[in-house]
C-alpha positions in Angstrom: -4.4 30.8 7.5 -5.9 29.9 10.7 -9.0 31.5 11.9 -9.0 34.4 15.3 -10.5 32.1 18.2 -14.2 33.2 18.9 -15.1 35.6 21.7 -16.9 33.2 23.4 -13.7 30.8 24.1 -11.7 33.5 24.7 -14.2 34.9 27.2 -14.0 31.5 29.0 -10.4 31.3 29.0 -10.4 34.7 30.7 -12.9 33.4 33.1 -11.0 30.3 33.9 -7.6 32.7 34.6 -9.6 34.6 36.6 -10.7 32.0 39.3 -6.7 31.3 39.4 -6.2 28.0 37.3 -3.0 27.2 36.2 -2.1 28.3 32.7 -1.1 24.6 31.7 -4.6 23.4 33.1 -6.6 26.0 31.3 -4.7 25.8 27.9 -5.3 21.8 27.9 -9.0 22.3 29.1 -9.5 24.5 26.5 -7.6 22.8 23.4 -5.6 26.5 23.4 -1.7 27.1 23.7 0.1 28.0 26.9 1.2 31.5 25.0 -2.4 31.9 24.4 -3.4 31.6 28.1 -0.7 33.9 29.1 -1.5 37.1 26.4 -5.1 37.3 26.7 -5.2 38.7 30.7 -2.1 40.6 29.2 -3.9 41.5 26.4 -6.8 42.5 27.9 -5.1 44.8 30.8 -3.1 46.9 28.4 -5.7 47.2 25.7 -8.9 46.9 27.3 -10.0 44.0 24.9 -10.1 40.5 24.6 -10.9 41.1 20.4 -8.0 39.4 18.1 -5.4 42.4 16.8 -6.2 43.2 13.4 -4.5 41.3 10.8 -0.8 42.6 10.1 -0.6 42.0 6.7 1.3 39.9 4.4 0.1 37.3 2.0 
């Protein structure tokens, strides 16, 4: 199962969506997903949070 990214990159992404960089630009600077880009500002305005969601289960 892959790993949660780290705080620190997630931090940066945050940063980097911040100062208006385009998600594509960001996701490839950052060796992340588009989707991943996009949910973390959403992320963090609904919950507060830029911490991973706890793990849902399964195996």
């Amino acid at each position: 199962m892959p790993k949660a990214y780290s705080m620190e990159l997630r931090k940066r992404v945050i940063e980097a969506c911040d100062q208006g960089q385009p998600i594509a630009q960001v996701a490839k600077r950052f060796t992340v997903s588009e989707s991943f880009v996009e949910k973390l500002p959403q992320r963090r305005r609904e919950s507060g949070t830029r911490e991973p969601k706890p793990h849902a289960g399964g195996r």
